[in-house]
N, C-alpha and C positions, 0 to 999 in steps of 0.2 A: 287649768290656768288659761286664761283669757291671752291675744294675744296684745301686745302695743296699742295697735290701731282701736282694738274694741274698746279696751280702757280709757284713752283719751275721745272716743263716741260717745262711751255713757259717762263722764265730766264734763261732755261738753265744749270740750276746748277744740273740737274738728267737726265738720260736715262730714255726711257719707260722701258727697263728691268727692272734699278732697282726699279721705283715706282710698277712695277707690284711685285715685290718682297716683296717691300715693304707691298702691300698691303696682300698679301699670308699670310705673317710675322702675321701681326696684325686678318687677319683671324682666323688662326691657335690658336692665343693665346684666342683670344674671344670663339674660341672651347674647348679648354681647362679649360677655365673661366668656363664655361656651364659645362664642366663636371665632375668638383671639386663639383660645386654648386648641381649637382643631384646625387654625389656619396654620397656624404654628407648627400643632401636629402633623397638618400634612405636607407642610414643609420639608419638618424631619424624616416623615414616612419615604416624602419624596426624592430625598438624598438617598436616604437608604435602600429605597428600589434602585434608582441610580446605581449603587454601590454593587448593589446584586445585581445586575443587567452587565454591566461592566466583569466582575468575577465571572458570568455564567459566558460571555462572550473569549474571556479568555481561557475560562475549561474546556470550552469548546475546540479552541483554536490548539490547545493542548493533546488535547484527545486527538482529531484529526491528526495532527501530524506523524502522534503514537500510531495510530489507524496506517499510514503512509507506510511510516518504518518497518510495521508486523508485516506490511501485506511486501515489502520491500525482501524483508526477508527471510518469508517464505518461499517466493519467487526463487532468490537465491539459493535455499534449499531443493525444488521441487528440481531446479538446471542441476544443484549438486549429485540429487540422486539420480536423473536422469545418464548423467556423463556415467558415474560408476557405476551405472547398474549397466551400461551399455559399452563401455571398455573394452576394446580388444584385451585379451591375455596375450602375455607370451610375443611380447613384441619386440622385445631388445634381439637386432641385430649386428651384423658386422658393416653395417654402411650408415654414413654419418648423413642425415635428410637433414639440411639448412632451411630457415625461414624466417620471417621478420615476424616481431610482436612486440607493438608498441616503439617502435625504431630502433630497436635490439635485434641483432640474427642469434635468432636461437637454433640450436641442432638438439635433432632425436637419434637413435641408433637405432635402425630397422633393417628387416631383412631386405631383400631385393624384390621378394612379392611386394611387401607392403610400399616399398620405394613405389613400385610400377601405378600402385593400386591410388596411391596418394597424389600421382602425378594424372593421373587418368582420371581423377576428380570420386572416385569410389569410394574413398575414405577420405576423412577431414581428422584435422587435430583442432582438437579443445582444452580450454584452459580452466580450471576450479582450482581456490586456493593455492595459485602459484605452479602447480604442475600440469603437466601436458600428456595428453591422452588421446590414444586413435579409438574413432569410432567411424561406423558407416552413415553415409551421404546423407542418408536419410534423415537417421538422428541429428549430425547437424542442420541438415534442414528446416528440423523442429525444432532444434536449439536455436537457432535462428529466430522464428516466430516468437519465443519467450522471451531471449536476452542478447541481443547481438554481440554484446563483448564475451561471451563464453566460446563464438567460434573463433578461433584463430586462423585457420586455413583451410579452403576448401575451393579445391577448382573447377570450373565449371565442364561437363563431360561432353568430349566433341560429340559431332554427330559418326563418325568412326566409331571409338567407343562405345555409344550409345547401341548399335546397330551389333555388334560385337558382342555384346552383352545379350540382347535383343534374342541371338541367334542359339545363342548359350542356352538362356532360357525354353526355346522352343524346339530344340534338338531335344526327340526324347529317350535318345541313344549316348548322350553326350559324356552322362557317366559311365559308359563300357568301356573296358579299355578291348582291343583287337592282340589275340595273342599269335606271338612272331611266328610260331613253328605252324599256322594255321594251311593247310593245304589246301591249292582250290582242285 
């Protein structure tokens, strides 16, 4: 089957000019059909990147945060197992050690070594989960470096102390004891 345009050529009733015009005509609007339909489209397309740019900017901001919180309390664990795994045992004594924490005087029950030792900056007390714990200098020193609110108290060791300690360690006799009945 012929189409339109051929049929009204061989009647007669059109020129080839004008069927070929004809057809330009009807081209031209199918082109513009096409490109209402993709302006439009990218319109919509464009909203909806929109739409996803926006979502992916607030998963983002979501994730991060999660990311903040994990690594937050982690932290908060790695201080937790450090303070217990590092704990003096065996600390409850007959003398009550006062101190502030958070504008509270809180007291521990320690022996008299450990008074001396706490006041001479040798040991610090830390805080996890609400309870208090003696450990050595050291560790709070490094609990320091991770989370500062874990140490509660630690004082700084004069230069006495310091030298006292110093001498401890380099005495390589220091653990002999000298017995009394010894005749010279």
């Amino acid at each position: 089957m012929s189409s339109l345009a051929d049929q009204l050529l061989k009647s007669g009733l059109v020129s080839k000019q004008a069927a070929r015009n004809a057809q330009s005509e009807k081209r031209k609007k199918n082109k513009q059909k096409k490109k209402k339909g993709t302006i439009e489209k990218t319109e919509v397309q464009l909203e909806v990147e929109k739409a996803a740019l926006e979502q992916k900017l607030k998963d983002d901001a979501l994730n991060e945060q999660k990311r903040v919180a994990a690594a937050a309390k982690e932290q908060q664990e790695r201080v937790k197992q450090i303070i217990l795994r590092n704990a003096l045992k065996d600390t409850e004594g007959e003398i009550e050690y006062k101190f502030t924490f958070e504008n509270v005087i809180k007291k521990l029950w320690v022996t008299p070594k450990l008074q001396q030792d706490l006041i001479k900056g040798l040991l610090a007390v830390v805080t996890v989960d609400e309870r208090f714990y003696i450990v050595l200098d050291q560790v709070a020193q490094r609990l320091n470096t991770i989370d500062k609110s874990a140490v509660v108290l630690l004082h700084e060791k004069s230069a006495a102390t310091q030298a006292q300690i110093d001498e401890e360690v380099d005495d390589p006799y220091a653990g002999y004891e000298i017995p009394d009945d010894l005749m010279w």
